[in-house]
N, C-alpha and C positions, 0 to 999 in steps of 0.2 A: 207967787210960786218961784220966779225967776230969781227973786230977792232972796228966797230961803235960799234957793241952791245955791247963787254966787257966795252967799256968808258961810253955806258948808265946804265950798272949795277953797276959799279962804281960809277958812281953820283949819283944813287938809295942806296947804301950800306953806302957810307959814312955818309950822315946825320944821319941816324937810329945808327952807331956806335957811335958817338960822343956824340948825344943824350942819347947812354946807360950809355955811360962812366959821363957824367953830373947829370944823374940820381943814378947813381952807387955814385959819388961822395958828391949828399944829401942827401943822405942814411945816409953815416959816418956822415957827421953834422948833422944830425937829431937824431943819437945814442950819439953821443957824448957830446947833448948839455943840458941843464936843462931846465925841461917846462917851467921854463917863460922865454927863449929866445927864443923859436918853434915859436913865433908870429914872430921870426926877419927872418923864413926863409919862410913865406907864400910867400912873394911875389915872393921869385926866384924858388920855387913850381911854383908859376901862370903862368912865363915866360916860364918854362920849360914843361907845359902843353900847352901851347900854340902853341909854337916849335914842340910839336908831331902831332898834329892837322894839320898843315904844311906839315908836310909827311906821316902821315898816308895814306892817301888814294891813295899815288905814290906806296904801299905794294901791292894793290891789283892791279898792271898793273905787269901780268907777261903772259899776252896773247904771241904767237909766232910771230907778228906786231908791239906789244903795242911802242917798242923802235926805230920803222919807222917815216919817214916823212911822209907827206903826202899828197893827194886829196883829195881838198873838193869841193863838186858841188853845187851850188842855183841855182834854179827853179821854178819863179811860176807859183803858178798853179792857182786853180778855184778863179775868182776874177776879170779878165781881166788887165790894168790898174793897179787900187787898188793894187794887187800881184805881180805885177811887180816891182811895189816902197816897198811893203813890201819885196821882193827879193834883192831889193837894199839895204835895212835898214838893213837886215840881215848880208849880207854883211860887211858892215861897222861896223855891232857891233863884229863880226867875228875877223875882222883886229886891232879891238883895241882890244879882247884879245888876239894875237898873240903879240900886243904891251906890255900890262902887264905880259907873260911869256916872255919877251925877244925871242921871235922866229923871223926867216923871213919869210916872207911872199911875193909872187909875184902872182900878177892875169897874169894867162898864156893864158885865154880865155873868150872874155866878149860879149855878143850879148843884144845892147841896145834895150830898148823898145821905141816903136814908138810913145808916147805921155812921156812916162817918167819910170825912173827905168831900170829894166833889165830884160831879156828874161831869161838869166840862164848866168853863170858864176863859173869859175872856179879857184882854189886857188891852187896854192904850197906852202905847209908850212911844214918849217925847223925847227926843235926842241928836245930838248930831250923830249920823251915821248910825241911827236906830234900824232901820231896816236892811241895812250891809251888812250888820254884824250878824244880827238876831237871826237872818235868813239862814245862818248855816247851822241851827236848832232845829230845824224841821224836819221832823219824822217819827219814829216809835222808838221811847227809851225804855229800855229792861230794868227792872227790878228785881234783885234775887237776895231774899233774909228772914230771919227766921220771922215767922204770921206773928204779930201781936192779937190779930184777930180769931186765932186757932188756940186752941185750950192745950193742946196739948206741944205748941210752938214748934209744928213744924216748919220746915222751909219750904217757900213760895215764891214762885217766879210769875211776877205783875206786867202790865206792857201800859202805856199812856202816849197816845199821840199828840203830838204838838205841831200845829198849823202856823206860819205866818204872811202873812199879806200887808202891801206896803199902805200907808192912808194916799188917797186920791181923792180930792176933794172936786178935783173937774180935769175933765179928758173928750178928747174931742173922739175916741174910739170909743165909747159908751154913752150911748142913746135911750134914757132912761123914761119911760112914756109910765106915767103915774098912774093911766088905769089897768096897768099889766101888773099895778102892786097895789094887794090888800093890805091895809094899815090893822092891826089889833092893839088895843091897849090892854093893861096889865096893873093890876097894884105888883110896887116894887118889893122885893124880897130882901130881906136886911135885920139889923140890929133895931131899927125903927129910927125916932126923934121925932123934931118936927115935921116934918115932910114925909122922911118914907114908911110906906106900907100904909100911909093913909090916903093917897088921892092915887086915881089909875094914871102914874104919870110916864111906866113901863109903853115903849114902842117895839110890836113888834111886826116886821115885815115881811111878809112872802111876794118873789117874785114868782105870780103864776107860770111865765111859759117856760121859765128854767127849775121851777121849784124851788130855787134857793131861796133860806130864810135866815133873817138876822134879827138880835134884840139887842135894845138897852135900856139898862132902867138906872143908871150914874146919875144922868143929869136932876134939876131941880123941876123943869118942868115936862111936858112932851114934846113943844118944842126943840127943848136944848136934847135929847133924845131921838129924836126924830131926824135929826142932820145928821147925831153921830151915827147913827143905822143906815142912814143912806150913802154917807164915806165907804161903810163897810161893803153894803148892797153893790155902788159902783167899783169897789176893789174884788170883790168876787166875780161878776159881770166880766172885768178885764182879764179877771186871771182865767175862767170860762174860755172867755175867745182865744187869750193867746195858747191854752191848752192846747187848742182845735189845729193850732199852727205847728209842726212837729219842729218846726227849725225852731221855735222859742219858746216851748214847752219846758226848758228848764229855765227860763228866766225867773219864771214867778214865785213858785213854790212848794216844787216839787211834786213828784208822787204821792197820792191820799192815799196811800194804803190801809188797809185796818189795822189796826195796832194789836199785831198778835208774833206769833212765833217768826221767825224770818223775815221778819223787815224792819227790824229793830237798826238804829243808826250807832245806839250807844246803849252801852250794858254797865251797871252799877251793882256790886257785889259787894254787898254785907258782912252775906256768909255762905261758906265757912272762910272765906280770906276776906280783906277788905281791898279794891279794883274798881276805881271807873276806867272802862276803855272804851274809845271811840273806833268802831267797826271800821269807819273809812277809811281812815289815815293812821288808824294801829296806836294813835297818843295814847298814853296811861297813864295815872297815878295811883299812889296807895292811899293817899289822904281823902279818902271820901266826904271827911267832916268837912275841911274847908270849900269842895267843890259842891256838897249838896248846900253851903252858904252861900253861894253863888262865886266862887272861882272858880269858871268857866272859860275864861280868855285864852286858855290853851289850846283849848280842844277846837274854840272858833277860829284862832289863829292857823294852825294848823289844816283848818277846812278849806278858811282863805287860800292858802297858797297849793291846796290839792286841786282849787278849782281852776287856778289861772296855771 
């Protein structure tokens, strides 16, 4: 664990050095050169303002997570239907920005919905700085466009809650005592092949005295299953107790609100304009196409720097 973090501060440090020493070095061409050559060095100014812009906002992830991987949960909520396919879209805008940061991504748990979409569904995402980013996604996104699902299309406002929790593989403030957790297995739910949906290779967990329950059915065996449920079990656990602490009850993951009218973080408007805004910080665009593809860096950026 020590090794992960020193290589995420390292790919956090080097840019911002290099950037000095770039800066450091148009400095001397800007002393050294006569005003009417200062117009020849606007443009590698422009480049190199740009270039900070790029890392700036990686400055302000120095939370005690930020340089975890991590869980991310979708769920919808008030909307029936309608929130379910909004949970699905969510989803997918999700996985193509895990595609634009180069991170991996695996769904370890997926519960379809019964005309369409998804019941709730769960991410493992591999990244530097996966869970600094991701954490300022959590809460209730709004949907507002006209129903595919209504015959006669009218306009429908969806809500989908979206959870993150960093992976913790071991922590010395989580005491996890194996007969306080009932194991179930599961045949896994999928497209099939070799493997799934034929052996019960699904794990899933409740911890009795908190009730919390976690599943996955990604891996190959129950084993490979079984650990990644318990990553999550002990990241729940943690986020539990530091809940309980009001001085660090925002570290983890915010408020669980149910994902219905007023507690929405960010609303995405279809119709009759097209608007994603983010509630906290007021960001906007009109291009909805590109940011339900996952250009969302804005809105995280901007989260970044409302938190610090």
């Amino acid at each position: 664990m020590l090794f992960t973090k020193l290589k995420a501060l390292k790919a956090q440090s080097e840019p911002v050095q290099k950037l000095a020493q770039e800066a450091s070095d148009l400095l001397e061409m800007v002393e050294m050169s006569e005003v009417a050559d200062l117009k020849d060095l606007t443009e590698e100014y422009s480049a190199l303002e740009e270039k900070w812009k790029d890392v700036e906002t990686s400055l302000y992830l120095s939370g005690e997570f930020d340089t975890h991987n991590c869980y991310l949960t979708l769920s919808g909520g008030a909307g029936g239907t309608e929130a379910q396919d909004w949970a699905a879209m969510l989803m997918r805008m999700y996985m193509r920005y895990c595609e634009r940061q180069n991170w991996t991504m695996e769904i370890i748990e997926k519960t379809d919905g019964q005309e369409a979409g998804i019941k709730s569904a769960t991410l493992h995402v591999q990244g530097e700085m996966a869970f600094g980013f991701l954490q300022c996604e959590r809460g209730t996104h709004r949907l507002v466009r006209l129903s595919p699902f209504n015959a006669k299309s009218l306009r429908q406002t969806s809500f989908a809650l979206v959870e993150v929790m960093p992976e913790i593989t071991e922590t010395s403030e989580v005491d996890i005592d194996m007969k306080d957790v009932r194991v179930d297995t599961y045949r896994s739910s999928g497209a099939g092949g070799q493997h799934v949906n034929k052996t019960d290779s699904a794990i899933r967990l409740t911890h009795e005295p908190s009730g919390i329950i976690v599943a996955c059915q990604s891996g190959r065996s129950q084993q490979q299953n079984k650990i990644q449920a318990m990553n999550m079990l002990r990241a729940k656990l943690l986020e539990k107790k530091r809940a309980e602490d009001a001085d660090k009850k925002e570290g983890m993951k915010g408020a669980t609100k149910s994902a219905d009218f007023g507690q929405q973080i960010r609303s995405y408007v279809l119709h009759p304009y097209q608007m994603v805004k983010d509630l906290r910080t007021n960001t906007e665009t009109g291009n909805t196409d590109n940011v339900l593809d996952g250009d969302i860096q804005l809105f995280i950026d901007a989260e970044l720097r409302r938190e610090k």
